[in-house]
C-alpha positions as a Python dict, from the first residue, in 0.01 Angstrom:
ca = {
    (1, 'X'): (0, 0, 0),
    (2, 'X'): (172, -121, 327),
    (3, 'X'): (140, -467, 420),
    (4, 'X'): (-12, -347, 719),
    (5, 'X'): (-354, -214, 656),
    (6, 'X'): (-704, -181, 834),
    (7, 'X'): (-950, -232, 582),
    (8, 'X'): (-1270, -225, 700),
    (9, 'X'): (-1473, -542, 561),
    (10, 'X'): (-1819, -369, 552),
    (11, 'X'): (-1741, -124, 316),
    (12, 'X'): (-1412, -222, 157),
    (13, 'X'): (-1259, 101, 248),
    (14, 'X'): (-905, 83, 382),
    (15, 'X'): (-888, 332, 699),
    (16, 'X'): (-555, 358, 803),
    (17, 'X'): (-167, 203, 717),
    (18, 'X'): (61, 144, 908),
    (19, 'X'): (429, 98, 815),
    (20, 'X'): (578, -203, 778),
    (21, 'X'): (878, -263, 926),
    (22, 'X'): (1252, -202, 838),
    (23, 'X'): (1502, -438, 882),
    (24, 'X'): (1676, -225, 1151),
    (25, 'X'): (1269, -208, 1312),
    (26, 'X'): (1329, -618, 1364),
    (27, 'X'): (1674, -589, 1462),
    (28, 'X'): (1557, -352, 1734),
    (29, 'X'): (1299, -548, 1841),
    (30, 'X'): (1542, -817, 1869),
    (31, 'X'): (1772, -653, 2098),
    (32, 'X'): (1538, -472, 2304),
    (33, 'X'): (1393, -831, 2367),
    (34, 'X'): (1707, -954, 2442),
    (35, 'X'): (1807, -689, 2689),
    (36, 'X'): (1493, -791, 2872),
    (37, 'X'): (1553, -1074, 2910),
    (38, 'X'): (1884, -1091, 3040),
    (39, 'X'): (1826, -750, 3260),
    (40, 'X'): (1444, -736, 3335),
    (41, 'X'): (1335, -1072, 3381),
    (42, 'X'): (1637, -1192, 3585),
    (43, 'X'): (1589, -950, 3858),
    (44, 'X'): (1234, -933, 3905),
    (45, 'X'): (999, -1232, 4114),
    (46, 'X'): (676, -1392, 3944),
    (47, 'X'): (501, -1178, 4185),
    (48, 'X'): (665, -841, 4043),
    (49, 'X'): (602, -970, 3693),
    (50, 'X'): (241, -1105, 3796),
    (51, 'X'): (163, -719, 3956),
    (52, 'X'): (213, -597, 3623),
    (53, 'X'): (-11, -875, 3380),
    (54, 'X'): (-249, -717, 3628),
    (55, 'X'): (-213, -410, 3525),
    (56, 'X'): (-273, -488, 3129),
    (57, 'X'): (-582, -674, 3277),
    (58, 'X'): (-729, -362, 3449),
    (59, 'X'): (-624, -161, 3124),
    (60, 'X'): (-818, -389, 2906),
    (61, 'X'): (-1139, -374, 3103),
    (62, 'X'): (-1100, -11, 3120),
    (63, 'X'): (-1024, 36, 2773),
    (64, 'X'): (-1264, -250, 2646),
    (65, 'X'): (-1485, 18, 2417),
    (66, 'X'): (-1234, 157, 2267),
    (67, 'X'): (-1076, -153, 2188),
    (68, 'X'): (-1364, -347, 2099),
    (69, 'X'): (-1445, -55, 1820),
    (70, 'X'): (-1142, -157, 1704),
    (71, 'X'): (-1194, -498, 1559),
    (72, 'X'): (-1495, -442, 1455),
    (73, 'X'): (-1289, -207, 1199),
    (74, 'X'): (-1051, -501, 1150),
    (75, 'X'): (-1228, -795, 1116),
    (76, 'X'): (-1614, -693, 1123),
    (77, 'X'): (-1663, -927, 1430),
    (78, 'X'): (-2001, -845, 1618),
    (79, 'X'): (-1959, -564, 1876),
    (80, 'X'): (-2089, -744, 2142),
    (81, 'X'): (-1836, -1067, 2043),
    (82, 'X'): (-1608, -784, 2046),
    (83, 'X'): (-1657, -606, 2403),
    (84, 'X'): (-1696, -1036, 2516),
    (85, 'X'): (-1346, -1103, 2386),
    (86, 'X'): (-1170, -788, 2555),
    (87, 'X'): (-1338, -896, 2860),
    (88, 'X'): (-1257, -1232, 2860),
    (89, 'X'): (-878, -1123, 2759),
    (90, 'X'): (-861, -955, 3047),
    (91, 'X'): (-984, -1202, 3311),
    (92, 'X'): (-703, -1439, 3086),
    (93, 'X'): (-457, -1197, 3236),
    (94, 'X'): (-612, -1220, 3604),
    (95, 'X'): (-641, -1605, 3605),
    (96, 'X'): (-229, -1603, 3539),
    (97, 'X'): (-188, -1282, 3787),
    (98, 'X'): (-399, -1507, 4069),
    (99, 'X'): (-210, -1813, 3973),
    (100, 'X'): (157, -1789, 3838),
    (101, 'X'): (310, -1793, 4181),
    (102, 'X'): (164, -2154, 4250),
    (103, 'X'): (225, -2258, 3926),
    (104, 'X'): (541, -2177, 3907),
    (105, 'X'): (668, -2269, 4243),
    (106, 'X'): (922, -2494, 4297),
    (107, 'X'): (798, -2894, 4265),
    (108, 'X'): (1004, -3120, 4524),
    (109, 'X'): (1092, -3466, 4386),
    (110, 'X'): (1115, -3824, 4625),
    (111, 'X'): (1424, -3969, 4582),
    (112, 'X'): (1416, -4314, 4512),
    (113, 'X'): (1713, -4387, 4730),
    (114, 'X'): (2017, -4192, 4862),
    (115, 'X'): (2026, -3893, 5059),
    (116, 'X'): (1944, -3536, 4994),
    (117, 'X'): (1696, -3333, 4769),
    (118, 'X'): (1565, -3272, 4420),
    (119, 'X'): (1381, -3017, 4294),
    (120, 'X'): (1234, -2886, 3976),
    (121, 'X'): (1304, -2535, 3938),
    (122, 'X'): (1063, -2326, 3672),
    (123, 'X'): (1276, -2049, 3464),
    (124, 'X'): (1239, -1886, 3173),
    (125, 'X'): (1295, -2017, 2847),
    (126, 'X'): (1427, -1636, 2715),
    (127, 'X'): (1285, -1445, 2407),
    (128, 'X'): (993, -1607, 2219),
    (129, 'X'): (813, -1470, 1890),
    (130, 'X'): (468, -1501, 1890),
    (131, 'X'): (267, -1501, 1544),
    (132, 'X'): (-92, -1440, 1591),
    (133, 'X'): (-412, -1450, 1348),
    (134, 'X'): (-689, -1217, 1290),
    (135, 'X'): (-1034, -1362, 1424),
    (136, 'X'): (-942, -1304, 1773),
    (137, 'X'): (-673, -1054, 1823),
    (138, 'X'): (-684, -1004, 2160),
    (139, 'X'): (-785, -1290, 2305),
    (140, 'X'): (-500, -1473, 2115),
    (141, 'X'): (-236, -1241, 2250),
    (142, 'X'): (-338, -1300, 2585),
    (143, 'X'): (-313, -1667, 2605),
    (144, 'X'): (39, -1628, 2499),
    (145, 'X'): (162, -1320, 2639),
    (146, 'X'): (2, -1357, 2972),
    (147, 'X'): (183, -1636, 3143),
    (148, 'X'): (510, -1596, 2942),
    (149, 'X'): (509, -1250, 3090),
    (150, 'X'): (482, -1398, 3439),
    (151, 'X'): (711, -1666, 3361),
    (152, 'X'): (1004, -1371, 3295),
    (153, 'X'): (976, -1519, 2913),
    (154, 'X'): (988, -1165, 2688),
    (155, 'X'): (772, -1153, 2355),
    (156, 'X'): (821, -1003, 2012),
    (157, 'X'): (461, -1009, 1872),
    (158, 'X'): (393, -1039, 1526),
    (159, 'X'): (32, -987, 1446),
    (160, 'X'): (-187, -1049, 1146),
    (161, 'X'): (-187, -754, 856),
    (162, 'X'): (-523, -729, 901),
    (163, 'X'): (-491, -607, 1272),
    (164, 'X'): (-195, -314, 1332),
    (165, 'X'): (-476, -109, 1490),
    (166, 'X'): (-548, -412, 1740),
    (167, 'X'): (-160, -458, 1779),
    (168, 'X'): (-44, -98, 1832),
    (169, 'X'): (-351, -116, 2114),
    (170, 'X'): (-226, -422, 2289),
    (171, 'X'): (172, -205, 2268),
    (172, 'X'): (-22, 64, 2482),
    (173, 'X'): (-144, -127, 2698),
    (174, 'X'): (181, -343, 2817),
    (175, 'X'): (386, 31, 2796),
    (176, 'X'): (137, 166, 2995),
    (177, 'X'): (106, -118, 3239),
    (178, 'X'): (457, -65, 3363),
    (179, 'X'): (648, -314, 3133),
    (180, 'X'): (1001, -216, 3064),
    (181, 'X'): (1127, -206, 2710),
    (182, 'X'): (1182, -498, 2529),
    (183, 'X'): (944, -698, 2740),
    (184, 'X'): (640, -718, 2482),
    (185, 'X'): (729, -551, 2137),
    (186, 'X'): (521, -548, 1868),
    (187, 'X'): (693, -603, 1531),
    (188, 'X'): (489, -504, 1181),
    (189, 'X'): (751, -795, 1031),
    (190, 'X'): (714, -948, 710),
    (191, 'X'): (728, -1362, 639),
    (192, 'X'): (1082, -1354, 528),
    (193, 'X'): (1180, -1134, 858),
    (194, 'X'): (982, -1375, 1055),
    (195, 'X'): (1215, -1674, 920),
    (196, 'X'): (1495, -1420, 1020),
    (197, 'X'): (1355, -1391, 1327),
    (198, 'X'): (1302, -1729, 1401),
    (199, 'X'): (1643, -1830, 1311),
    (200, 'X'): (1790, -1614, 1508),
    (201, 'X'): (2008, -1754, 1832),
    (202, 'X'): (1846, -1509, 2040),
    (203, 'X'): (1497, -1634, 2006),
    (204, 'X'): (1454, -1938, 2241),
    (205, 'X'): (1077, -2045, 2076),
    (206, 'X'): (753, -1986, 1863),
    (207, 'X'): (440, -1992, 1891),
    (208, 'X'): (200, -1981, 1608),
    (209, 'X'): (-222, -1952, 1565),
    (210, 'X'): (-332, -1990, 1276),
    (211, 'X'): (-338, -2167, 941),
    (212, 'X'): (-205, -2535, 845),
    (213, 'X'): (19, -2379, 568),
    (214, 'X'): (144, -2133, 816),
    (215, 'X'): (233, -2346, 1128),
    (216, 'X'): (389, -2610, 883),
    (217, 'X'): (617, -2364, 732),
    (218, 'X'): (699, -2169, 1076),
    (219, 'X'): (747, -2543, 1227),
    (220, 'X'): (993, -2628, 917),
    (221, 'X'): (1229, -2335, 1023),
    (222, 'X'): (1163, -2375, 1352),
    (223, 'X'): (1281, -2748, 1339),
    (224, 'X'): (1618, -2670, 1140),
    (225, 'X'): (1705, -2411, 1391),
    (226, 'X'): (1648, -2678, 1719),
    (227, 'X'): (1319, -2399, 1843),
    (228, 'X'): (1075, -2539, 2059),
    (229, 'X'): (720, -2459, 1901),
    (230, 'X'): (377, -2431, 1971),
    (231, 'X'): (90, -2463, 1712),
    (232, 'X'): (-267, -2374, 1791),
    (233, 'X'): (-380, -2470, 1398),
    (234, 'X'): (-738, -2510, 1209),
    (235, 'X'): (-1010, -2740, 1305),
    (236, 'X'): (-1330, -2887, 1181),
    (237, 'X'): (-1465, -3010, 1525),
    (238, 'X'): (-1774, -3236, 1537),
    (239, 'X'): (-2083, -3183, 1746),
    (240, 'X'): (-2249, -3505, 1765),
    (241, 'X'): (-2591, -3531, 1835),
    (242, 'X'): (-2722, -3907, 2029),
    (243, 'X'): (-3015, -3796, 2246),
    (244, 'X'): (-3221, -3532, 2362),
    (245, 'X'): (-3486, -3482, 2569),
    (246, 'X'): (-3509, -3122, 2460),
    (247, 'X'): (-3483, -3108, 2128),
    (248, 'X'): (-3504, -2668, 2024),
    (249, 'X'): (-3239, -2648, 2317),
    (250, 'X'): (-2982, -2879, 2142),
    (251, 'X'): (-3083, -2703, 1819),
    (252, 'X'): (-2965, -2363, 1961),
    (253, 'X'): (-2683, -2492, 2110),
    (254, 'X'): (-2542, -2641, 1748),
    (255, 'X'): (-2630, -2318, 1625),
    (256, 'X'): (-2446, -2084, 1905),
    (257, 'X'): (-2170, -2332, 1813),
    (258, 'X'): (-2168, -2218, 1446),
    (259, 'X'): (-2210, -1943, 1442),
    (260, 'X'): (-1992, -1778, 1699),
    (261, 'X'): (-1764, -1482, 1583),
    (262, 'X'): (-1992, -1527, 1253),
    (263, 'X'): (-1821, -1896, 1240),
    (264, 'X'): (-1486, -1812, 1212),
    (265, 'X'): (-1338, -1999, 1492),
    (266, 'X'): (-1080, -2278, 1471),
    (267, 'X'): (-1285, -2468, 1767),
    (268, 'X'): (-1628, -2388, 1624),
    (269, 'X'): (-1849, -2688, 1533),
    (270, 'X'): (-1861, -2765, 1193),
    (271, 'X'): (-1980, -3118, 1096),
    (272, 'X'): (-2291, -3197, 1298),
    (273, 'X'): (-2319, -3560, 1362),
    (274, 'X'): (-2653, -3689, 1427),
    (275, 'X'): (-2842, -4017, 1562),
    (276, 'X'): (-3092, -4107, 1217),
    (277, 'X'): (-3391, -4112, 1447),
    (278, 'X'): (-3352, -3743, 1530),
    (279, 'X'): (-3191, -3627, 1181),
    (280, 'X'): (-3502, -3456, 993),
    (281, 'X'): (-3635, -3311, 1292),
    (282, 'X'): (-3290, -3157, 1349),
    (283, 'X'): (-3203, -3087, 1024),
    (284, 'X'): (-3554, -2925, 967),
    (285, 'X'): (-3516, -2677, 1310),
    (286, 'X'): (-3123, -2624, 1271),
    (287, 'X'): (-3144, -2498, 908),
    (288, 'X'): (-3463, -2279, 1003),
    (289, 'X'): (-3228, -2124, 1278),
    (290, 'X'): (-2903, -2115, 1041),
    (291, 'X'): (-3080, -1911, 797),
    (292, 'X'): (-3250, -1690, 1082),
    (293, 'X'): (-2907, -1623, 1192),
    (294, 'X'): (-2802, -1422, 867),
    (295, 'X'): (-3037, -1152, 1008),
    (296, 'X'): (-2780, -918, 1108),
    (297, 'X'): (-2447, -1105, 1044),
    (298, 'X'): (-2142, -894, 1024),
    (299, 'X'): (-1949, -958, 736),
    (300, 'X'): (-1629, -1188, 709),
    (301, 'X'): (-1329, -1096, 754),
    (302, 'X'): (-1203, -1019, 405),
    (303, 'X'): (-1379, -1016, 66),
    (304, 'X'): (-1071, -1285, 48),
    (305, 'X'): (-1214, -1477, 327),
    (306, 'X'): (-1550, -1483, 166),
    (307, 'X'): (-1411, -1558, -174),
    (308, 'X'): (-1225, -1893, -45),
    (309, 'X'): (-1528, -1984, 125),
    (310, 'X'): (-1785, -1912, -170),
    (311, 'X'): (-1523, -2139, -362),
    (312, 'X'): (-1575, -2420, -112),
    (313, 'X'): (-1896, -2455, -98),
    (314, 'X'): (-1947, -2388, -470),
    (315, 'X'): (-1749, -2732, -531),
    (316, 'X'): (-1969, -2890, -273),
    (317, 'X'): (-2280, -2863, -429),
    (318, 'X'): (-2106, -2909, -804),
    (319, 'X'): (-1959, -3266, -647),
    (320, 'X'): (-2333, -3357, -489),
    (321, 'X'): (-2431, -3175, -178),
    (322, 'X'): (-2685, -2953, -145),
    (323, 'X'): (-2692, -2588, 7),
    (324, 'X'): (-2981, -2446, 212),
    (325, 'X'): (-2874, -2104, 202),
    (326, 'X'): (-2993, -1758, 306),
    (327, 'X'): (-2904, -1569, 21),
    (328, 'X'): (-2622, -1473, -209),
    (329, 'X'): (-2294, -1336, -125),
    (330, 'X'): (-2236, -969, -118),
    (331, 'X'): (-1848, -852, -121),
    (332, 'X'): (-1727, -1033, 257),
    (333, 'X'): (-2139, -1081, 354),
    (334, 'X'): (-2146, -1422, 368),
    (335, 'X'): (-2490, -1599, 360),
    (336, 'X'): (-2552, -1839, 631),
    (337, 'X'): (-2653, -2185, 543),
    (338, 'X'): (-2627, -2579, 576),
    (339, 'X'): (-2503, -2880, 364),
    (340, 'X'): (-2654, -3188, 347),
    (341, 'X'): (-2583, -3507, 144),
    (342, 'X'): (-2188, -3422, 190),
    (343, 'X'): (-2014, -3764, 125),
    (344, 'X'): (-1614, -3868, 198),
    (345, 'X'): (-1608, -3849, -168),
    (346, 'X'): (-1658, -3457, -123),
    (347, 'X'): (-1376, -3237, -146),
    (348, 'X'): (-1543, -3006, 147),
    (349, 'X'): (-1589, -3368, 381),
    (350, 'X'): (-1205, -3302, 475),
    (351, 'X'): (-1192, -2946, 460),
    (352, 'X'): (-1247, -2697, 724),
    (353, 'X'): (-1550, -2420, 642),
    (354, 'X'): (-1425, -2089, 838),
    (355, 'X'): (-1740, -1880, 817),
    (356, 'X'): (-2081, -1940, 849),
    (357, 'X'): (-2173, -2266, 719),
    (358, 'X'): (-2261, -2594, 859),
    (359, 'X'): (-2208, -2950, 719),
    (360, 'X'): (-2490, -3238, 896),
    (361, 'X'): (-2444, -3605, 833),
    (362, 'X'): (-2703, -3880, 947),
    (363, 'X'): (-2562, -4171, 1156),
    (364, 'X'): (-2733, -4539, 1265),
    (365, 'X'): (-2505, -4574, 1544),
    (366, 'X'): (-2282, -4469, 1853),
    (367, 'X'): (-2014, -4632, 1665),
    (368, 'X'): (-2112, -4454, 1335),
    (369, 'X'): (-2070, -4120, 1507),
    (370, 'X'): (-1744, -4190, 1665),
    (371, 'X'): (-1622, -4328, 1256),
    (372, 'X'): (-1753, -4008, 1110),
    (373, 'X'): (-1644, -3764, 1332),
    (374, 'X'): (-1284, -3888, 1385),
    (375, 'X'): (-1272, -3900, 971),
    (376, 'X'): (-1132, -3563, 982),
    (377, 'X'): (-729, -3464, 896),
    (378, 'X'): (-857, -3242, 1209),
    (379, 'X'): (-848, -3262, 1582),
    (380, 'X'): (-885, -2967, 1769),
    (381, 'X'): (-1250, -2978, 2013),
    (382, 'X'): (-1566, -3174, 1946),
    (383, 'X'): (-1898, -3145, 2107),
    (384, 'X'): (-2150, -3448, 2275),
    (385, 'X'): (-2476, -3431, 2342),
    (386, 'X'): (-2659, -3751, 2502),
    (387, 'X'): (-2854, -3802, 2777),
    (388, 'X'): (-2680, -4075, 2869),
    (389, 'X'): (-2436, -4036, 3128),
    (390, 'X'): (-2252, -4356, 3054),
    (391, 'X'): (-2230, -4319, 2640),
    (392, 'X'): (-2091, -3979, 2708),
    (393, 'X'): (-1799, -4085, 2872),
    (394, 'X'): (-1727, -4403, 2640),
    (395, 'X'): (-1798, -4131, 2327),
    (396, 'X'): (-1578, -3844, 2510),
    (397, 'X'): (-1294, -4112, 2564),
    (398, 'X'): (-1300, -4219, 2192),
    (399, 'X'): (-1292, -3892, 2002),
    (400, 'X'): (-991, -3777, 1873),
    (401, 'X'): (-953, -3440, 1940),
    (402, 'X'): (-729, -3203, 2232),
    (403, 'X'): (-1111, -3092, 2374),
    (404, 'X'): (-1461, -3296, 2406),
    (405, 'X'): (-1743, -3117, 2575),
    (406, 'X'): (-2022, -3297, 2677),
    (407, 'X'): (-2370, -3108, 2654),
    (408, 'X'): (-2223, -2744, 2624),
    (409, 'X'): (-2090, -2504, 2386),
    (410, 'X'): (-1861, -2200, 2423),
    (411, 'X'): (-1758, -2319, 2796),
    (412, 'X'): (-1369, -2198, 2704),
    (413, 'X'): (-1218, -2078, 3044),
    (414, 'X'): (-890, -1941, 3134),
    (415, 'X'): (-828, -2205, 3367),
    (416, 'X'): (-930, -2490, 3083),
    (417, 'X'): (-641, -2582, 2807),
    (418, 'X'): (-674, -2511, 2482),
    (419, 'X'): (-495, -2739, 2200),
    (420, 'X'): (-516, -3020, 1950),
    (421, 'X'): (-358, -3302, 1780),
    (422, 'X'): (-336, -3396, 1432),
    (423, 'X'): (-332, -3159, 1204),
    (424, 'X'): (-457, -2952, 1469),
    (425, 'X'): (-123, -2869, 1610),
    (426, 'X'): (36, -2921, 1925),
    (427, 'X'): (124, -2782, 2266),
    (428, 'X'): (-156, -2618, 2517),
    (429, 'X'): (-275, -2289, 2597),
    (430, 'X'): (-448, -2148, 2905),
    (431, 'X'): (-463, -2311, 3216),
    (432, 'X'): (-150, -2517, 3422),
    (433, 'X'): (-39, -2661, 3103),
    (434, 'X'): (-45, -2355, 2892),
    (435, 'X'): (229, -2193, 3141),
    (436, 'X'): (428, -2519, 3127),
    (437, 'X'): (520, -2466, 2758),
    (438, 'X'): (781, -2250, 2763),
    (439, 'X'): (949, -2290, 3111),
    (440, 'X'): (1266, -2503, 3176),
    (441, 'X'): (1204, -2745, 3392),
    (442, 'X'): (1555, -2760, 3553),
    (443, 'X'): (1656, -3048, 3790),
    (444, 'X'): (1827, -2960, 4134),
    (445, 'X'): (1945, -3228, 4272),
    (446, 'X'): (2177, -3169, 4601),
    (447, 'X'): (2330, -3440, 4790),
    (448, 'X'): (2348, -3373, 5176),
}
């Protein structure tokens, strides 16, 4: 079977191949991006360039069934997740068509002494390669593509296996938008022509979402070959709970948090941290809801996927915790459900759970919270809810994470940045500072 494959998680049955590519496919993919590069995006103004990111906007929105249908074949993600995440690729692409101009414009800089003027000039970096995962295949592509495109940056797109329908889609859509050849090609490349890739002189930089093994070993080659990277990796964010003074609404919240895309989403809340004089109530109404939740789920996924997660939480409860669960697994059905009693001594305390399952631990204190939910190898978002305007600043400034958001969930915008630190990874998406990655910042400095 091709590496390449669209096997649909709710039944197992694999619906279509596609082929994987040659090394004379990557080669060409190469080139083409090269010729870009040096032709397309050196002759052409942000504006040009912004016209057409339009253009793949309007396409998604117009296309947003049809593509939506698709990753629900993919991945099994909830068809209204699915028609949310076209959507909100698309106004991705609009925020950087509105914006690129001003962001990219040049940035005057006060001299110090002597005469003249300096400037910093934004221009492309050249050919990137961008490696994306399979929980969000769109919406991924979009924070990367979108203002690289603008930028004059070209992109060789390697998606997951999982997702060559998705990725021959998002192909369409930049050809049909008015792109030029070699601007965005998608590549069905294997690891070891992804280290080829990567190593190549002609590729200027990387980005990467996805795992910790991944980014480490795309980072390694990356490193050797003097390639700037980005690295969106995994995360086990905290939503800590201090006050309330509506209890079912925070409740909902945690669980809107957890369950998103059927809670497998590197910023999704995982370890709920909460203040001991609201733990049983919470614990009693959040678990209630968990398990209400499975009503319906879409599967994982992957029978994989469910498989590495059954594993985790098996070891949980055989090392002490215990599982409120909704049920048993069924091939990449995952039960939803929610640990208790999970101690640093746990295996699954350091881990991150990437489906539906929740981990709550009881705190005495502001400053317990803060310990617990920085104990993570983590650092990606984080969630605070307090009715206390002054503890949520003093909490929000000592969490150690890229994101804190203080009595909200799923408040991602295009305009917001999107990154971590530890073993989160590093560099920013979306926003001012996701366009910054990959420009060079050149000085001008002319002496009248």
């Amino acid at each position: 079977m091709s590496l390449y494959a669209v096997t649909d998680p709710a039944t197992g049955e694999v619906v279509q191949q596609f082929p994987t590519a040659t090394d004379a496919d990557v080669e060409a993919a190469l080139a083409a991006a090269t010729t870009a590069s040096k032709g397309w995006a050196r002759t052409t103004t942000v504006a040009e360039r912004a016209a057409l990111v339009r253009r793949v906007a309007e396409l998604h929105n117009e296309r947003k069934d049809e593509l939506a249908a698709i990753i629900v074949r993919e991945m099994g993600k909830p068809l209204e997740d699915a028609v949310g995440e076209v959507e909100f690729s698309a106004a991705i692409y609009e925020y950087y068509a509105d914006h690129a101009e001003k962001m990219l414009a040049d940035e005057p800089v006060d001299l110090l002494e002597g005469d003249g003027t300096a400037v910093i000039r934004r221009s492309p970096y050249g050919v990137l390669l961008g490696i994306m995962p399979w929980n969000f295949p769109y919406y991924q592509v979009a924070r990367f593509a979108g203002p690289n495109l603008c930028i004059g940056n070209t992109i060789i797109l390697k998606h997951a296996p999982q997702c060559p329908e998705s990725a021959a889609a998002i192909q369409r859509i930049y050809d049909d938008a008015g792109f030029p050849a070699g601007a965005y090609v998608n590549v069905y490349a294997t690891n070891e022509q992804v280290a080829t890739i990567i190593a190549d002189p002609r590729v200027a930089g990387v980005s990467l979402t996805g795992s910790e093994r991944a980014g480490a070993a795309v980072a390694e080659i990356a490193g050797r070959n003097l390639k700037k990277v980005v690295l969106e990796l995994g995360g086990s964010d905290p939503f800590i709970l201090l006050s309330t003074d509506d209890l079912d609404g925070a409740v909902q919240a945690a669980v809107s948090a957890r369950l998103d895309n059927t809670g497998q989403s590197c910023n999704a809340a995982k370890r709920f941290v909460v203040a001991e004089d609201l733990y049983d109530p919470f614990v009693e109404k959040f678990t209630a809801a968990i398990k209400a939740g499975a009503e319906g789920i879409t599967p994982l996924s992957s029978v994989a996927a469910a498989e590495r997660l059954q594993a985790q939480v098996d070891a949980a409860v055989e090392q002490g915790a215990h599982l409120e669960s909704a049920g048993q697994r069924d091939g990449a059905y995952f039960p939803t459900g929610v640990l208790t009693g999970v101690t640093p001594e746990n295996d699954v305390y350091h881990q991150e759970l990437f489906g539906p399952i929740a981990m709550v631990f009881k705190v005495s204190s502001e400053e317990e919270a803060v310990t617990v939910a920085n104990d993570t190898p983590f650092g990606l978002g984080s969630y605070v809810f307090t009715t206390d305007k002054e503890q949520a600043e003093r909490v929000a400034d000592k969490i150690e994470a890229g994101m804190v958001f203080v009595n909200g969930v799923l408040l991602d915008g295009a305009e917001l940045p999107f990154g971590g630190i530890k073993r989160s990874g590093f560099g920013r998406e979306l926003g001012r500072y996701g366009i910054d990655e990959f420009v060079n910042k050149k000085l001008i400095r002319i002496l009248s």
